[in-house]
N, C-alpha and C positions, 0 to 999 in steps of 0.2 A: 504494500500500500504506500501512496506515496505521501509523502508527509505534510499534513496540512499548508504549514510554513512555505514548503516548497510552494504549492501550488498556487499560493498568494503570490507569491514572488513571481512566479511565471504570468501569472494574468497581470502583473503592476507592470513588468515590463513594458507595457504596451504604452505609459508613459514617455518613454523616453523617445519614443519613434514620431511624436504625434507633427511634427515640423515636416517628417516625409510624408505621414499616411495621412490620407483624409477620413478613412475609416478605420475601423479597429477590428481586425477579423481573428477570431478563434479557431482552431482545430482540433483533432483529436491525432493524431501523426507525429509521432515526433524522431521518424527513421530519419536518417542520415536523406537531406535532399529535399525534402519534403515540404520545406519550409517554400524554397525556391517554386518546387513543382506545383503548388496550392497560388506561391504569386504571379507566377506565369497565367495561368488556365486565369483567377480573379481577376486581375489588370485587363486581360482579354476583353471580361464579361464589363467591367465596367471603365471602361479605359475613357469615354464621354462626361464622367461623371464624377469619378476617386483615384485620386492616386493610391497607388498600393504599393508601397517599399518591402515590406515586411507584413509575414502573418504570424501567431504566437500558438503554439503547439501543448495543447494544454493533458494531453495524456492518456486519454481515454472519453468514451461515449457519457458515463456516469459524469465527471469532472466538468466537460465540455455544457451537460443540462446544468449543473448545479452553480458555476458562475453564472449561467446567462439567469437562472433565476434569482439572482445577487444582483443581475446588472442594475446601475444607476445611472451611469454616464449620460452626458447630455449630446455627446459624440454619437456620430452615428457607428453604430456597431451590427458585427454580427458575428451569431457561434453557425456550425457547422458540423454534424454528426452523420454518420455513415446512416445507410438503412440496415444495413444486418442483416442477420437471418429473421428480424423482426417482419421482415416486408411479406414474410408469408405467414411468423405466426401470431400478424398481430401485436402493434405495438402501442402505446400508452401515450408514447410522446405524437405529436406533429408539429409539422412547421408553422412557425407562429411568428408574431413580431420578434425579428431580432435572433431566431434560430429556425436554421432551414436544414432540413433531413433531405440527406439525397434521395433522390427517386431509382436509385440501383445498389446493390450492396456496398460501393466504397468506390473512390474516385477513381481507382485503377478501372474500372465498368467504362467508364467516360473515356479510358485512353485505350480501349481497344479497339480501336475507328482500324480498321484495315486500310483505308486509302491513304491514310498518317502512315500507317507503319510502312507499307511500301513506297512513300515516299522518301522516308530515311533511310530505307534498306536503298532506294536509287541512289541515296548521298554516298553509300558506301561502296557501292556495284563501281570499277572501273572500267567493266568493258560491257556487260549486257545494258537493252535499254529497259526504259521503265515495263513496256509492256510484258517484253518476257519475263520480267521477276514477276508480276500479276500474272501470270499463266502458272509460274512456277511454284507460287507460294498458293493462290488460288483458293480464297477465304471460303466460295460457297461449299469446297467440297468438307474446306475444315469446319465449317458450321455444321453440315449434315452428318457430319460425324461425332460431332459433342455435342450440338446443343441439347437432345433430348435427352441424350445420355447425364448428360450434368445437371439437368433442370431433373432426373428422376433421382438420382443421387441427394440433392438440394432440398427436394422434398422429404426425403428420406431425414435428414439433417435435421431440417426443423419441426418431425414429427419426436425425434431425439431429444430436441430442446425444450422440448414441450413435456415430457415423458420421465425423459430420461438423461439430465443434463448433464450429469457428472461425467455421461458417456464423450469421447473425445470426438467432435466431428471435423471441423474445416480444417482444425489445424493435423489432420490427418494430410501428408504430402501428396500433391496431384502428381509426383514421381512415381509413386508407386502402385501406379492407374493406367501408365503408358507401358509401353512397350519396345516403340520404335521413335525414330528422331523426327517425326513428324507432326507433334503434339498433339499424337489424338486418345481416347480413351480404348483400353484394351476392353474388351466386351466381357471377359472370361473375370480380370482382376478387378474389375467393376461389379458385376455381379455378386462377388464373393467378400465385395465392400460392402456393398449393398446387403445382403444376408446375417451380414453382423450384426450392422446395424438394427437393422429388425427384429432380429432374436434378442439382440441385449435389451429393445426395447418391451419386446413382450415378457421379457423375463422377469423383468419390474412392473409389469401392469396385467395385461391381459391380452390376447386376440383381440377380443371386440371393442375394448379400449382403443386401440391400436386403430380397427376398422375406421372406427368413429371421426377419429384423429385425423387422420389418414382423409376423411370427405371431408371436413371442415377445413381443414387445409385447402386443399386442390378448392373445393368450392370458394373460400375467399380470394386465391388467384382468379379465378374467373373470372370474379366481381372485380376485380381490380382492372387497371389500364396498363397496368405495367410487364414488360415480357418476360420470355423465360429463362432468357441471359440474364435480365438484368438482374435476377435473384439467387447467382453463382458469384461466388466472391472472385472478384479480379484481381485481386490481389495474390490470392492464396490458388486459382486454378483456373480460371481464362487466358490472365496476362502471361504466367511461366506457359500454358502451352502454345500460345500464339508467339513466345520468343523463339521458342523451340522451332517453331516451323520458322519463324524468321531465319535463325542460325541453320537451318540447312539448306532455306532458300539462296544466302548471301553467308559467305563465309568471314566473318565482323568478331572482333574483341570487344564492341561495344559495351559500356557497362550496365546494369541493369537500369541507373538512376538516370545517367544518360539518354537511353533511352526514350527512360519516359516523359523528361524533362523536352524532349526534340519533337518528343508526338503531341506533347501540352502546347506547344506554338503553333499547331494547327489542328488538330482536332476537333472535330464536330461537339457543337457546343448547347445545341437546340434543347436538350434534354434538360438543363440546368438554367435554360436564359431567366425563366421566372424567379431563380433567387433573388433579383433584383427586388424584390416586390416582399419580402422579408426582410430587409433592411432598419434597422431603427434606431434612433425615434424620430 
């Protein structure tokens, strides 16, 4: 846990900055880069409007609600929290003045624009053109090969969290899913993720607990607008496999931060333009 003090200290910092920033934005991020990757993509969205020097990394989802319902400032501000695996089972919070929830599980969702990434992989190509690396990398056949696969995996996940939490789910490695350097899901070591899953949750509850679960789930995605990528973490199993097929499409040292730092300057942004309109006060 991270120590009160601490995280007073981390949100006050954003005093010091207020001569660059016109706004004062929060995250929950605080990997190496991230700081950088959150002002890229933010200056993007409101470059008409704020400057944005700097954003302040506040630690976690819990941390990130509990300053913004502290907030007093007369600056305009804003916090910033993942969806989670909440986006299917159901979450407490919404975006509200002053804190906006992404509409995908986490911003890496936002940088897996395919026509981003084979643009940087062209920065990198010295002798093929753009086209062939899109024939070569060739995102529809890697969609048809994981999306459903991942959104049944996903579901699985959040009937876990629901159930059965103490069970390990996302931070389980999407390495050990694959198979070949293609980054796609292996049907066989999926399955048998999947099966785990399941049993350890009926082991704790019941079959028909489980059945139950299991329709209320899938039924509130229905009802929802949001797709069935968006609700696979990109962090943790979109973006390593869509690197994966980058690195074999184009042969790149690129580093992972880098990357996504070069796909956050042009990336499709349409999914997030309404956090404008959560801004406060």
């Amino acid at each position: 846990m991270i120590p009160e003090r601490s995280l007073q200290a981390k949100s006050a910092k954003s005093v010091f900055f207020q001569k660059e920033n016109d706004i004062d934005i929060y995250i929950e991020d605080t990997a190496f880069g991230y700081e950088k990757l959150f002002t890229i993509l933010l200056s993007r969205i409101f470059k008409d409007k704020y400057r944005i020097k700097k954003v302040f990394p506040l630690g976690g989802r819990g941390e990130v609600i509990r300053h913004h319902s502290n907030e007093s400032s007369k600056r305009p501000f804003l916090y910033i929290i993942d969806g989670d695996l909440f986006l299917l089972t159901g979450d407490t919070v919404e975006s509200n003045q002053g804190l906006y929830r992404l509409p995908c599980y986490c911003i890496e969702n936002i940088l897996c624009d395919h026509k981003s990434i084979i643009e940087v992989l062209d920065e990198e190509e010295s002798c093929r053109n753009i086209q062939d690396l899109r024939n070569s990398f060739n995102y529809q056949d890697w969609e048809l090969r994981n999306k459903d696969k991942l959104f049944k995996l996903f579901i699985e996940y959040a009937i876990s969290k629901l159930l059965n939490p103490q069970k390990k789910t996302v931070a389980f490695k999407v390495s050990n899913l694959v198979s070949c350097d293609q980054g796609t899901i292996d049907d066989t070591k999926l399955q048998c993720r999947i099966d785990d899953i399941k049993s350890s949750i009926i082991s704790v509850s019941s079959q028909e607990i489980y059945n139950s679960t299991r329709t209320k789930v899938l039924s509130s995605f229905e009802d929802s607008s949001i797709t069935e990528l968006s609700t696979v973490s990109g962090k943790d199993y979109l973006f390593p496999l869509l690197k994966t097929r980058a690195k074999s499409t184009v042969k790149t040292k690129i580093s992972d931060i880098n990357f996504k730092q070069r796909i956050a300057k042009r990336c499709d942004l349409n999914s997030i333009l309404d956090i404008e309109n959560y801004v406060s006060p």
